[in-house]
C-alpha positions in Angstrom: 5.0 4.1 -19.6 1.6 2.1 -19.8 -1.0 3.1 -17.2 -2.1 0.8 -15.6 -5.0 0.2 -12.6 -4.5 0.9 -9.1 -6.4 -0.2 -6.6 -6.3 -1.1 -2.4 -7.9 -4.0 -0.8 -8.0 -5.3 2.5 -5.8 -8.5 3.0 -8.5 -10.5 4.3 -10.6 -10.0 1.0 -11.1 -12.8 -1.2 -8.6 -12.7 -4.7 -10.1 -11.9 -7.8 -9.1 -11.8 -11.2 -8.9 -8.3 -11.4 -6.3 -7.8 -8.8 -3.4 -8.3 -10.9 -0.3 -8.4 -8.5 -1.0 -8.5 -4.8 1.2 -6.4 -3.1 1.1 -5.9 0.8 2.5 -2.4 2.2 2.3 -3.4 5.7 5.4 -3.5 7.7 3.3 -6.1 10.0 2.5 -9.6 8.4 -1.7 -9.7 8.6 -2.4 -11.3 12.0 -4.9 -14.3 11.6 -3.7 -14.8 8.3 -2.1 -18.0 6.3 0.2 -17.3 3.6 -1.3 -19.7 1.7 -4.5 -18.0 1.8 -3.6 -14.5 1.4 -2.0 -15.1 -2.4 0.4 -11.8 -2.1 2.6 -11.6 -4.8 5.1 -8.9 -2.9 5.7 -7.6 0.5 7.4 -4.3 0.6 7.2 -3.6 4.1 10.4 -0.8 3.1 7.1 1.4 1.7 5.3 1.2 5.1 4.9 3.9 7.5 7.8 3.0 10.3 6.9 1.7 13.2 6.5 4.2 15.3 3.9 6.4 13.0 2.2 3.3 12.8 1.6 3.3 16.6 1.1 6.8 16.5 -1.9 6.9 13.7 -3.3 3.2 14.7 -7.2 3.4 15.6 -7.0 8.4 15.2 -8.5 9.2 11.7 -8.9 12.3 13.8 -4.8 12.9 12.9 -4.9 11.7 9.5 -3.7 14.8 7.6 -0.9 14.6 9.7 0.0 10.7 9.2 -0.3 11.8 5.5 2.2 14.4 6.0 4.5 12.3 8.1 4.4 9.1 5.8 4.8 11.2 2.4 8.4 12.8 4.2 9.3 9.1 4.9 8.6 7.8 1.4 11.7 10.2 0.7 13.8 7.6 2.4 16.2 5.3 -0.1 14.6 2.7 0.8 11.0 3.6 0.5 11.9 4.8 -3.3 13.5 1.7 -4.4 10.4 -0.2 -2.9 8.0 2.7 -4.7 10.2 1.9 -8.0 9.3 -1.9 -7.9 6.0 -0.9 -7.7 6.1 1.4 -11.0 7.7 -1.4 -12.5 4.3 -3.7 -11.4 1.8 -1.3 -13.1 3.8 -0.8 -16.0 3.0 -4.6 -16.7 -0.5 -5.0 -15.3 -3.0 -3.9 -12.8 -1.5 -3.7 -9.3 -3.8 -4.3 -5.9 -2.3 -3.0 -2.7 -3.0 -4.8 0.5 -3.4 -3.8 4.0 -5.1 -5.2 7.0 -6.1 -2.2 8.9 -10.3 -1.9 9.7 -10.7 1.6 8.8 -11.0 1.1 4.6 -10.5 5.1 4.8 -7.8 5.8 6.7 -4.6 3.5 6.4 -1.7 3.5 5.0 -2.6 1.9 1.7 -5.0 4.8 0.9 -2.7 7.6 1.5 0.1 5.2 -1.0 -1.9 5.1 -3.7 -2.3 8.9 -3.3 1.3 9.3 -3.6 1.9 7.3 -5.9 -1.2 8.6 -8.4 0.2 12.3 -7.9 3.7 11.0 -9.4 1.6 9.8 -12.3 1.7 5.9 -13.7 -1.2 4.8 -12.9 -5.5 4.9 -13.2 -6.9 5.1 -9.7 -10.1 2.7 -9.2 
């Protein structure tokens, strides 16, 4: 399988070329945000942290390793595979950007994806 780049943005970013296919992996649509404006290719809310370890995590980097923890066991979950297989099946054709809205660019959901998904191999991180 070609490797191809991985990176994470925030939604409200500007596009650029470079992106390749936009792909959101919040469960939440972006609040503030016109579709028209945020040019997403995919929303795979099924890869999202649930719910409630959203609301448990939101605004405590202090409990990050164990979001991490907590999200990797639910990316075991049917669901959250076939969404993580549509994803290997973006970066096998091109460069893939995920999306996210949170404000902490260090500690979200998107970051600790593209960890995940860079361990299983696929992919050049950026």
């Amino acid at each position: 399988m070609a490797r191809h780049r991985l990176r994470i943005k925030r939604v409200y970013d500007p596009s650029d070329e470079g992106d390749g296919a936009r792909v959101l992996v919040d469960r939440l649509w972006p609040r503030g945000l016109p579709r028209e404006r945020a040019q997403i290719d995919l929303w795979l809310k099924e890869i999202a942290p649930s719910n409630s370890l959203r609301r448990l995590f939101h605004g405590n980097p202090a409990g990050w390793e164990e979001f991490k923890a907590a999200y990797y066991a639910e990316l075991k979950q049917p669901a959250a595979q076939a969404a993580a297989d549509q994803l290997r099946g973006r970066l096998a054709r091109g460069p893939v950007t995920l999306l996210f809205a949170a404000r902490d660019e260090s500690h979200n959901n998107a970051v600790a994806l593209k960890a995940w998904l860079e361990r299983r191999g696929g992919s050049t991180g950026c």
